[in-house]
C-alpha positions in Angstrom: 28.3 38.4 -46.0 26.4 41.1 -46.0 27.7 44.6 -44.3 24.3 45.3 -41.9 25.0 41.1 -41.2 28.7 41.8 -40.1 27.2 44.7 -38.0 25.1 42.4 -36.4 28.1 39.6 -35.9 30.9 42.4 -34.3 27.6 42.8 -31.8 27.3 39.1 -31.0 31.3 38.7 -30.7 31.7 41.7 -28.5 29.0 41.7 -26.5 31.2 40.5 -23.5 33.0 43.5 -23.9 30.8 46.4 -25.1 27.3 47.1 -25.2 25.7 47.2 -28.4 25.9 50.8 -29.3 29.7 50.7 -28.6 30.1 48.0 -30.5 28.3 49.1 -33.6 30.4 52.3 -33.5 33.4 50.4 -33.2 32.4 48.4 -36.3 31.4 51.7 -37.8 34.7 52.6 -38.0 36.6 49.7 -39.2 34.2 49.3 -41.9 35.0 53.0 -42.4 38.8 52.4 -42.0 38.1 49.3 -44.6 36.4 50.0 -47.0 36.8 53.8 -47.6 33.3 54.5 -47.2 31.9 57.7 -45.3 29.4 57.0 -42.1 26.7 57.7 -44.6 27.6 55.4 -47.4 28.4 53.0 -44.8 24.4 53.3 -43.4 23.4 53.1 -47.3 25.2 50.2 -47.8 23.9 47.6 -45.6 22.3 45.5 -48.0 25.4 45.5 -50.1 28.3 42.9 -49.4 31.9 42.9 -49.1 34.6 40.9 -51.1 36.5 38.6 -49.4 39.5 40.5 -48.8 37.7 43.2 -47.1 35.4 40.2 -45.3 39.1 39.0 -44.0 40.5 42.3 -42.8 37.1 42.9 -40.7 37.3 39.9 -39.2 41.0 40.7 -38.6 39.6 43.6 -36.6 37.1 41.7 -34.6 39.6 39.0 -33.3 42.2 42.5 -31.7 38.7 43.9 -30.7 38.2 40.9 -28.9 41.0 40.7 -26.8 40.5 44.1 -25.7 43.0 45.9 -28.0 41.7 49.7 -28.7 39.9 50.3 -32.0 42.4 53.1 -32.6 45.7 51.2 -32.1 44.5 48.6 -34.5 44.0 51.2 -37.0 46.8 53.0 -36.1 44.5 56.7 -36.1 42.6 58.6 -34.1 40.5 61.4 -35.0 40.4 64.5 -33.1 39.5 68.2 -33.7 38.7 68.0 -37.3 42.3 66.4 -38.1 43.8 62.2 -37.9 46.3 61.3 -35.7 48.6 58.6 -35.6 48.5 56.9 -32.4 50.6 53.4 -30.8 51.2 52.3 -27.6 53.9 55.1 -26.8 50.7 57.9 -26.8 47.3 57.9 -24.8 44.5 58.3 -27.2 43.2 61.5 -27.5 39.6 62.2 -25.4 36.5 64.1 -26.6 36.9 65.7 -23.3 40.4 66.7 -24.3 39.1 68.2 -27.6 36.6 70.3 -25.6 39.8 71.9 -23.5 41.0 72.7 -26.6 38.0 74.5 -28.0 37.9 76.5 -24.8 41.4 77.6 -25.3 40.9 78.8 -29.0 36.9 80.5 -28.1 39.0 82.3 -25.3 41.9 83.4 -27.8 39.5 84.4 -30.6 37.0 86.3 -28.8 40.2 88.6 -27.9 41.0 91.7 -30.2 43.3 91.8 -32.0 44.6 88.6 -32.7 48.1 89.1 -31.4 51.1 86.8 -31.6 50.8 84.2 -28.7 53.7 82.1 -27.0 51.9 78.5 -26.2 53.6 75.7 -24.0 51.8 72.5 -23.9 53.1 70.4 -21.3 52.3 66.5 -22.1 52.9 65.4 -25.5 51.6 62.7 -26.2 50.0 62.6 -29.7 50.7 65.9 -30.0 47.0 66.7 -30.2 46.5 69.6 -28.0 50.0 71.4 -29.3 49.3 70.6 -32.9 45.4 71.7 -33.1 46.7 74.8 -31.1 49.2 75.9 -33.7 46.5 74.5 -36.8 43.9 77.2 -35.6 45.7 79.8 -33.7 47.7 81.1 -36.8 49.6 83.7 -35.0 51.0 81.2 -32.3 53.9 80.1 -31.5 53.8 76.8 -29.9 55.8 74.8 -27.8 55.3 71.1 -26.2 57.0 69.0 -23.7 57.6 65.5 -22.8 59.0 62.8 -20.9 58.4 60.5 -23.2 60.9 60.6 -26.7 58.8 57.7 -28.3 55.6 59.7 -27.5 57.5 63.1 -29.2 58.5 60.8 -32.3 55.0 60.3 -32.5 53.7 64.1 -31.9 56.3 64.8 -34.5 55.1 62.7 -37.2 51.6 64.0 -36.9 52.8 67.4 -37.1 54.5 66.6 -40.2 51.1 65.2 -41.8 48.9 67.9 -40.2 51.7 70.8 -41.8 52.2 72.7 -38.7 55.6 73.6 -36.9 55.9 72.8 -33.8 58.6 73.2 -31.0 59.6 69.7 -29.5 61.3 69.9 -25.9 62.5 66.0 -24.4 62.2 67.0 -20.3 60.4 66.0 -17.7 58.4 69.0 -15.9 59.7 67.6 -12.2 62.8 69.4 -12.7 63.0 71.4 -16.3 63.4 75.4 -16.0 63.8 77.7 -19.1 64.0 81.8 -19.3 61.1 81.6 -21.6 58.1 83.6 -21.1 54.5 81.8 -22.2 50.8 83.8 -22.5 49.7 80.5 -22.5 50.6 77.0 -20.3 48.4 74.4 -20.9 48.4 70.3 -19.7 46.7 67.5 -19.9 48.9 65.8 -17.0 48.8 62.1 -15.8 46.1 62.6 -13.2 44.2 58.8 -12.3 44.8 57.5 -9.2 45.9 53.9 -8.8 42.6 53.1 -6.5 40.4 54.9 -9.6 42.2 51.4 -11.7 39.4 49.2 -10.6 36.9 51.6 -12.9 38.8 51.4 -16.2 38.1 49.3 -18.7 40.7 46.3 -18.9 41.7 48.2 -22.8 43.1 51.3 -21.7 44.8 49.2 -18.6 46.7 46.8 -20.7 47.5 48.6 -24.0 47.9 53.0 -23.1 51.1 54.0 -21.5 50.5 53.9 -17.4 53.3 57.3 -17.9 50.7 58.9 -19.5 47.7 58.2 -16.9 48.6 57.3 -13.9 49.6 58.5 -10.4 50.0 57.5 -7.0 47.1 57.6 -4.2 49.4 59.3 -2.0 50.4 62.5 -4.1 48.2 62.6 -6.9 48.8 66.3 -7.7 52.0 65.9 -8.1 52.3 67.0 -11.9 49.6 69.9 -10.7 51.6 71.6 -8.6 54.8 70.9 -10.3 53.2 73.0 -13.6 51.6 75.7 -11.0 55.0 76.3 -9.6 56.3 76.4 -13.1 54.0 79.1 -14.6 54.2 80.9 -11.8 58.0 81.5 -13.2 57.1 81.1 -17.1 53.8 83.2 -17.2 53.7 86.6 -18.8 52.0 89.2 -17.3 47.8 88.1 -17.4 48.6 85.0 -18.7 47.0 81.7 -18.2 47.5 78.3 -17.1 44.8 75.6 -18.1 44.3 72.0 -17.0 42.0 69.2 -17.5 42.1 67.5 -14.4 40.7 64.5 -12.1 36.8 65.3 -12.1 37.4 63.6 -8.1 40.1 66.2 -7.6 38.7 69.3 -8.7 38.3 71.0 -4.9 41.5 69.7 -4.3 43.5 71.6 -7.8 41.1 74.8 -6.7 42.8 74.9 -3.3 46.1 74.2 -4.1 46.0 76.8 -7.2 44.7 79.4 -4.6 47.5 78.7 -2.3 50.3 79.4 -5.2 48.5 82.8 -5.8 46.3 82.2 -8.5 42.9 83.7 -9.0 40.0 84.3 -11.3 39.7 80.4 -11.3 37.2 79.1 -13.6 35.9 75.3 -13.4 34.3 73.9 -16.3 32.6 70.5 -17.1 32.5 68.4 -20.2 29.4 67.0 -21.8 29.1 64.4 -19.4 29.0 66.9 -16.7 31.9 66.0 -15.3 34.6 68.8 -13.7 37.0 68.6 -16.2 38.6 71.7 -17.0 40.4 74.8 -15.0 41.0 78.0 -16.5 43.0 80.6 -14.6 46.2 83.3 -14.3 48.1 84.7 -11.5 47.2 87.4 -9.0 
């Protein structure tokens, strides 16, 4: 079979589940993942077709596709920030939207001179994504991340071992850990959907990315919020900051409570969507 003819055949199979320029991205990148071609080749080789092993392992693909398994799970990668990580069902996959907090957090950092040495805390594992790009491109950090979750810092840890950055691994849960260390910069990515928001998501992230990672309850959905507000308030060095992506339904709600722990100059900043995503701000 031809590759533009198993293009057209991941469309037909998924189109239950994905509309058709979802699903021709998602065969973009197994064919990418498959047969080592670039998303150029790939478009230049249409007309071309694929041996049967490769025919097999696409069709492999499909049938996890199918039953609503994430693209990046079956490969076992995810690309984010100019790097691949690993990712399994211990991590959340890492968001465009989370790369764009990250972006804001090195702009902000090199648009300050000097470069000086920074103390980072990233509070949320996970992948390690945030932590990891942190220390890639902010040489003269030191960075520090924290998490429940010792399957998800396994993971974090391997991809800091690929990516060649050190990174400082803390096992706590941010309810209840305190440390003497002092931080210029305190960022999160904390669980932040409420259960009632369930009904929106697509039935892949529901059944196959850790609930620890995404969800909390209707009744205090802030909780990690204000948990990590109380905490930099302690852990923040003079004219540091504290960032957050956050609930784009919640955004008047963080504001508020941020301004009622003492913290000012708060800037709210959307994602490409247009979607409040992002809080940027440091104590009075």
């Amino acid at each position: 079979m031809k590759i533009g003819e198993l293009e057209e055949h991941y469309v037909l199979e998924l189109e239950q589940l994905y509309d058709e320029y979802e699903a021709k991205a998602l065969f973009s990148l197994a064919a990418e993942n498959v047969l080592e071609f670039s998303p150029t080749k790939l478009r230049l080789m249409k007309e071309s077709s694929t041996d049967f092993i490769h025919f097999q392992k696409l069709l492999t693909i499909l049938n996890d596709l199918k039953i609503g398994k994430p693209i990046q799970h079956i490969l076992g990668e995810a690309h984010f920030y100019g790097s691949i990580f690993k990712v399994d069902e211990n991590v959340l996959i890492p968001r465009p939207e989370t790369e764009e907090l990250v972006d804001w957090i090195i702009s902000v950092v090199n648009s300050k001179s000097p470069a000086s040495h920074l103390n980072i805390l990233d509070i949320g594992t996970g992948s390690g994504c945030i932590p990891i790009t942190l220390k890639k491109y902010l040489l003269n950090a030191e960075v520090s991340t924290l998490d429940v979750s010792l399957a998800a810092i396994n993971v974090a840890k391997e991809n800091a071992d690929s990516i060649g950055v050190t990174i400082n691994f803390i096992n706590a849960d941010i309810l209840n850990f305190a440390t003497e260390a002092k931080f210029d910069i305190i960022v999160s990515n904390p669980p932040y959907i409420r259960d009632l928001e369930k009904a929106q998501m697509h039935n892949n992230v529901l059944v196959h990315e850790p609930h620890l990672a995404l969800f909390v309850s209707d009744e205090n959905p802030l909780i990690f919020y204000k948990a990590i507000a109380d905490f930099a308030k302690t852990n923040l060095k003079p004219d540091g900051e504290l960032y957050f992506e956050i609930n784009e339904y919640l955004a008047t709600e963080t504001i508020e409570m941020l301004q009622q722990k003492g913290f000012v100059e708060i800037e709210l900043k959307q994602d490409m969507q247009g979607k409040d995503r992002m809080i940027k701000t440091r104590l009075l």
